[in-house]
C-alpha positions in Angstrom: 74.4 23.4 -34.4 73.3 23.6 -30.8 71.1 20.3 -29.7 68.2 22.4 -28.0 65.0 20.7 -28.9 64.1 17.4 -27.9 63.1 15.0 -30.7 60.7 13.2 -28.3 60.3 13.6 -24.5 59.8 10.2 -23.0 57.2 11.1 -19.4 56.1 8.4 -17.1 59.0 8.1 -14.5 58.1 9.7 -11.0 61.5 10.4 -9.9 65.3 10.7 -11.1 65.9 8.0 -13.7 69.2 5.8 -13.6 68.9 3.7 -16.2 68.9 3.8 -19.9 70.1 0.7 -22.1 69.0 0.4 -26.1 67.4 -2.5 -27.2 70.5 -4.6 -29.2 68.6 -5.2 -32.3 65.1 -3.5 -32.4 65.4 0.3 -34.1 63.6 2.7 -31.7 63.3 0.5 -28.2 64.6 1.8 -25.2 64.6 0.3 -21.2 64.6 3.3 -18.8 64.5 2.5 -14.9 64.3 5.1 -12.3 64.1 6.3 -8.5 60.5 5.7 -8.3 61.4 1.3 -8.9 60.1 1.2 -12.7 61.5 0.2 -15.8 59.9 1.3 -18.9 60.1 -0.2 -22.4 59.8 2.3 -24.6 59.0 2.6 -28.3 61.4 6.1 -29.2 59.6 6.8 -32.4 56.0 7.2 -30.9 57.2 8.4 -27.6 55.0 5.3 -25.7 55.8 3.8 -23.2 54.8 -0.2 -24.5 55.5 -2.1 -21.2 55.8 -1.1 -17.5 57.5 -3.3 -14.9 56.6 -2.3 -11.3 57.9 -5.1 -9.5 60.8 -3.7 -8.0 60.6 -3.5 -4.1 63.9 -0.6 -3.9 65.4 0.6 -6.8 66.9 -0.8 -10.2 70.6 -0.5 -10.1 71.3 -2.3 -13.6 69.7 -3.4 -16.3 70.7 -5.4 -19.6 69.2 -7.0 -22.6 70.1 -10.3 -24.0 71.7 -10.4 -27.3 68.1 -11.1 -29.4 66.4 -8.5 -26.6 63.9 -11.2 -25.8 65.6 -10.7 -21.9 66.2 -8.0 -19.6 68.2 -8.9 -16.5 68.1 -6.5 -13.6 69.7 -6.5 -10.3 68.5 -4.1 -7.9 68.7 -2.7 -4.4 67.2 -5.6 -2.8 70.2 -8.0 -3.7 68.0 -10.2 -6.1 68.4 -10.8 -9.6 65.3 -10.5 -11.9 64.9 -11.9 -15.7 61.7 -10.4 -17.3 60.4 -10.7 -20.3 60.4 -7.3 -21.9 56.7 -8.0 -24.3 54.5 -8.5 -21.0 57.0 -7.7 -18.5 56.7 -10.7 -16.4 59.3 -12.3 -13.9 60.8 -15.3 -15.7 63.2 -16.0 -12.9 64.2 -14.2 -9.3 67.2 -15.1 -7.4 69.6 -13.7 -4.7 73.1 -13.7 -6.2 76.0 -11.7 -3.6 75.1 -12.0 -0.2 76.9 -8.7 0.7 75.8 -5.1 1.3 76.7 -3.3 -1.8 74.7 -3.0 -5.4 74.8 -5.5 -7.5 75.5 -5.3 -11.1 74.2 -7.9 -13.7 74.7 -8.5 -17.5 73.7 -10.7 -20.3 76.5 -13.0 -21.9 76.2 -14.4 -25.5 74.8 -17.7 -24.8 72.0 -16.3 -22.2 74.3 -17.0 -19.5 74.4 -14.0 -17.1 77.5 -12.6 -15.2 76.9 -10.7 -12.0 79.4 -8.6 -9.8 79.1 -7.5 -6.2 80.3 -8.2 -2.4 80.2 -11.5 -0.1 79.0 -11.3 3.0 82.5 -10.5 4.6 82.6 -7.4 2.2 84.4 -9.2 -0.4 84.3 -8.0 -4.5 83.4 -11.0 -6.0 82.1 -11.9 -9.8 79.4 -14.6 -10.2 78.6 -16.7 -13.5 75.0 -18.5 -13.7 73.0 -20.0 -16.3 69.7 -18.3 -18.0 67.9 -19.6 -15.0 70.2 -18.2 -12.4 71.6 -21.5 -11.6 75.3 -21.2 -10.2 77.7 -22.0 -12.5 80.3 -20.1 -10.5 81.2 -17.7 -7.8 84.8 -16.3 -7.6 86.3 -13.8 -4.5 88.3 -11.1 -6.8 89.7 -8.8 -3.4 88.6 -6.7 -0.6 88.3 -3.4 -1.9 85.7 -1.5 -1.5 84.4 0.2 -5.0 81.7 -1.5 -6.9 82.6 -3.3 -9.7 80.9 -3.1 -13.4 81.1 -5.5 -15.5 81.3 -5.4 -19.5 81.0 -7.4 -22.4 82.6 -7.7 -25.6 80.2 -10.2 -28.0 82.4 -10.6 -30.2 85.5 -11.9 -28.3 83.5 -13.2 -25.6 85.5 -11.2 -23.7 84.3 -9.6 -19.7 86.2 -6.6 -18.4 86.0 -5.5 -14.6 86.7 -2.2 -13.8 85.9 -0.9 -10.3 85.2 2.3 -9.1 88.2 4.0 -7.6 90.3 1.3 -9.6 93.3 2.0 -11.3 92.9 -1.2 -13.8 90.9 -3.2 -15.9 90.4 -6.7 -15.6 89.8 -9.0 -18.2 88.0 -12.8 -18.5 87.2 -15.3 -21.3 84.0 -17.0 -20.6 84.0 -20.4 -21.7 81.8 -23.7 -22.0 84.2 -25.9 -19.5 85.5 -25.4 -16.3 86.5 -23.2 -15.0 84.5 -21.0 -16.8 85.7 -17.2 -16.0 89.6 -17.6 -16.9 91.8 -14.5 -16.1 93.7 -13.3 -18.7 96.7 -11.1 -17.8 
């Protein structure tokens, strides 16, 4: 069977949407960020948009829930992090995380820590670990290539794997509760 109608068409974006992440454990939510420097938190079944968060100076570049989805963490064109809560979509914390030029990428670890990719100020791929309040915890130069990096997790190992774009492997971390943190596993 051919998938030709839509089961719901979700309208409020302005322009070309980037972003779409499920909720982990709520049936029917969805996080959409686009173009126009919105995220909406969407309820699927009804087709409404429940929350919109317009406080985005440039554009969203990555988005991710928490493990209970009671966080989003965002990074966006404007080098700062952003944790909202997704009911009222107010800023819980903002921070700068990589001082370089390129996107940053952001995502939620098991414990509400949150692990961040992107560049140094000397154009450096580097991976970041901070606590739910984006304290530092850790900051680690990886190489100088250029592609950005995207980080992802694996609950259940507590497992991070790196792969960047124009990459030819995959790196892979344990994140721990003792120094140093982030250990490379080969």
């Amino acid at each position: 069977a051919n998938l030709e109608d839509s089961v719901v068409d979700l309208v409020a974006h302005q322009r070309r949407v980037g972003l779409v992440v499920w909720h982990p454990s709520a049936q029917n939510i969805l996080l959409s960020g686009g173009s126009d420097n919105k995220i909406f938190i969407w309820n699927v079944g009804t087709g409404e948009a429940l929350v919109e968060i317009d406080s985005f100076p440039d554009i969203p570049l990555s988005a991710c829930w928490n493990m209970d989805g009671s966080r989003i963490v965002t990074s966006c064109k404007d080098k700062k992090i952003r944790v909202f809560d997704p009911r009222t979509g107010e800023i819980i914390v903002e921070s700068w995380a990589h001082e370089g030029a390129k996107p940053v990428q952001c995502i939620y670890l098991n414990d509400n820590k949150i692990f961040t990719t992107g560049f140094s100020r000397m154009s450096e791929r580097q991976f970041a670990l901070w606590d739910g309040n984006m304290k530092n915890i850790v900051i680690q130069e990886i190489d100088s290539s250029n592609g950005v990096i995207f980080p992802f997790h694996d609950p259940d190992t507590g497992m991070v794997f790196l792969c960047g774009k124009g990459d030819s492997i995959i790196r892979y971390f344990e994140i721990t509760d003792e120094a140093p943190y982030v250990h490379y596993l080969n």
